[in-house]
C-alpha positions in Angstrom: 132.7 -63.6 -35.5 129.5 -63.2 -34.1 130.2 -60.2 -32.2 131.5 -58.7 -35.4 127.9 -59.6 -36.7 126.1 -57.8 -34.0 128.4 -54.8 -34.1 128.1 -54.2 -38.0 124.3 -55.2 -37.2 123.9 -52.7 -34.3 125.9 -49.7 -36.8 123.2 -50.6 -39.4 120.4 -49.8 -37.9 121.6 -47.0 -36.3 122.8 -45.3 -39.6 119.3 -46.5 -40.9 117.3 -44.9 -38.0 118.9 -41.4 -38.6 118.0 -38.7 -41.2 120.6 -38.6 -44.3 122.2 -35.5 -44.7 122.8 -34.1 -48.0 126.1 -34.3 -49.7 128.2 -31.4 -50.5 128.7 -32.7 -53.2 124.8 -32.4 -55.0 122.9 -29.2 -53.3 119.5 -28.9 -53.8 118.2 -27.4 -57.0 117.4 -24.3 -55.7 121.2 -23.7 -55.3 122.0 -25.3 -58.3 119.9 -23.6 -60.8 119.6 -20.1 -58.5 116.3 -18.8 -56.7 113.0 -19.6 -57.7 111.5 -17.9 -60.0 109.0 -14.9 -58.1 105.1 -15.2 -58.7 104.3 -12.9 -61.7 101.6 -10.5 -60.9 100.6 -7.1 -61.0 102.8 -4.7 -58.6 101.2 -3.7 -55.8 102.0 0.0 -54.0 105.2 -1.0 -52.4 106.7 -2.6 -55.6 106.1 0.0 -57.3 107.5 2.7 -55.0 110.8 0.7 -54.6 111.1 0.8 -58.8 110.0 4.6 -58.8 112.6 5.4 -56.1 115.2 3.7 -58.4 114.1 5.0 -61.6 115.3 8.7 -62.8 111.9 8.7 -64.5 108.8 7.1 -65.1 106.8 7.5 -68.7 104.4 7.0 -70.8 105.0 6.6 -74.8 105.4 4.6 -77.6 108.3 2.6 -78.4 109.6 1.9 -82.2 111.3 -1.6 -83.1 114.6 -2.7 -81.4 118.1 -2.5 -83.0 121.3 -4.4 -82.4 124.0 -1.8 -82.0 127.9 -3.1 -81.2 130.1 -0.9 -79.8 133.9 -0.5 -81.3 136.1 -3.0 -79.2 133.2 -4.8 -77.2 131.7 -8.4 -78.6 128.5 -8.4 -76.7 126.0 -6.3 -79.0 123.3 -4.4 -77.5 120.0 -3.5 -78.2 118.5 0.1 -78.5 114.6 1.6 -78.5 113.6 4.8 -79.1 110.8 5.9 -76.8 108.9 8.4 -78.0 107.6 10.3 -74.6 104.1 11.4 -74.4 103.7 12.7 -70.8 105.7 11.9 -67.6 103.8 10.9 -64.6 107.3 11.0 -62.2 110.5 12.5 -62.7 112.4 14.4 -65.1 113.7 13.3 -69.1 116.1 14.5 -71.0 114.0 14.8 -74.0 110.9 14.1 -76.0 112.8 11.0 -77.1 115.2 8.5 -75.5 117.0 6.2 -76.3 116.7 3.0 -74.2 119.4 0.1 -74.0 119.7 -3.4 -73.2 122.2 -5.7 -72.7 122.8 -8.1 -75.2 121.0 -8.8 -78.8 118.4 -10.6 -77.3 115.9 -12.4 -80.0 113.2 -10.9 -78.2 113.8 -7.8 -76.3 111.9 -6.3 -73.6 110.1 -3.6 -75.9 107.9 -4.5 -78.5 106.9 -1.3 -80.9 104.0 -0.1 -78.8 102.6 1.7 -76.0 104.2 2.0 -72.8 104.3 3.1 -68.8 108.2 2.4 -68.7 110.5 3.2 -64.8 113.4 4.0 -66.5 117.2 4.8 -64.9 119.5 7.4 -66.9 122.6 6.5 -67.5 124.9 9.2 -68.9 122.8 10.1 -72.7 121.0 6.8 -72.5 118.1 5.3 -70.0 118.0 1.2 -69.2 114.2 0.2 -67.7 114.6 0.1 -64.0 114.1 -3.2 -63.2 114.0 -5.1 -66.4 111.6 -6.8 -68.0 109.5 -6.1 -64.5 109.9 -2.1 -65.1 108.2 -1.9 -68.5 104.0 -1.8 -68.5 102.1 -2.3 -72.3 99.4 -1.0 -72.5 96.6 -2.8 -74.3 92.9 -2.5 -74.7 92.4 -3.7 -71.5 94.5 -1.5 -69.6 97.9 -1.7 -68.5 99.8 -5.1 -68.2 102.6 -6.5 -66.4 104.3 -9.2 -68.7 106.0 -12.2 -67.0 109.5 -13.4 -68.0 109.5 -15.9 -70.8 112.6 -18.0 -71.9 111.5 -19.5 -74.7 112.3 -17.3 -77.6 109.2 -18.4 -79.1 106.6 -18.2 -76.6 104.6 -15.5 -76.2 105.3 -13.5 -72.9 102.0 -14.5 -70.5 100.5 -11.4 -68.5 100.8 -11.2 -64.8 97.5 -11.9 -62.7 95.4 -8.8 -61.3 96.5 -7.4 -65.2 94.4 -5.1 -66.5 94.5 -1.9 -64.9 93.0 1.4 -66.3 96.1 4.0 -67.8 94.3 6.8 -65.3 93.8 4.4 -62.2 97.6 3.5 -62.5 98.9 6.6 -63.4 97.3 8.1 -60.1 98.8 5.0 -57.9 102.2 6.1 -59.3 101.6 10.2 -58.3 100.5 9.1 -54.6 103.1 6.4 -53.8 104.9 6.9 -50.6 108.4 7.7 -51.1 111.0 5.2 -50.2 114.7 6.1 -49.5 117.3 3.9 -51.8 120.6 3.9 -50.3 122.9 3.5 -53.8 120.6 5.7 -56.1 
């Protein structure tokens, strides 16, 4: 019996002198929830070359309200913009005007009605912003804006630091950014 005592004793301590290893069972919440969410700020040269390399075009223009479209046969609804072009710093459009689609009738979509520097990717007649919600610049009094993903529906979308940069200053970053190849464009 005492043996027993000092065996069970001896296993004790050295289960309790060795790091616990995680179960399979409950991974960290990292894994559970999916990565962690990126630092919002303003993009810096290479960001911005990656979403220009993967964008058909990049814009400037003004975009009206957002409506739900379903299409014949599908259950998930869409939502469209029209974007009204006013000049195009990179790229080629189809027209004056496109149409730009989201997944989903989201209760607040990516466009507001208002002035934009949008990277956006053609697809067939309609574009999609390159990149989401991360692809799409206001531009406000202060400049242009990067908005950081919100998801609250009722919160107001919280601007990305370094924020704030002159239409002419950013426009000119876009026209000199080094090219970068993108295998699957």
């Amino acid at each position: 019996m005492l043996k027993l005592l000092l065996l069970v004793g001896t296993l004790c301590l050295a289960a309790c002198g060795q790091p616990q290893q995680q179960s399979v069972l409950s991974p960290p919440a990292h894994q559970m929830f999916g990565p962690l969410p990126r630092p919002c700020v303003f993009p810096d040269a290479n960001e911005l070359a990656i979403m220009a390399s993967a964008s058909t075009v990049v814009a400037i223009g003004q975009a009206d309200s957002a409506q739900v479209f379903h299409y014949p046969g599908i259950s998930t609804p869409f939502t469209r913009h029209t974007f009204h072009v006013q000049s195009i710093v990179l790229g080629t459009a189809s027209s004056n005007t496109l149409v730009i689609q989201e997944n989903g009738g989201v209760p607040v979509p990516i466009l507001e009605p208002a002035q934009y520097v949008l990277f956006l990717s053609q697809g067939g007649s309609m574009y999609i912003i390159t990149n989401g919600l991360y692809g799409a610049f206001p531009v406000r009094a202060k400049g242009v804006v990067r908005e950081c993903p919100s998801y609250s529906a009722t919160a107001g979308r919280e601007e990305a630091s370094g924020s704030g940069v002159s239409l002419q200053d950013f426009t000119q970053t876009l026209r000199n950014l080094p090219t970068v190849a993108v295998a699957y464009k």
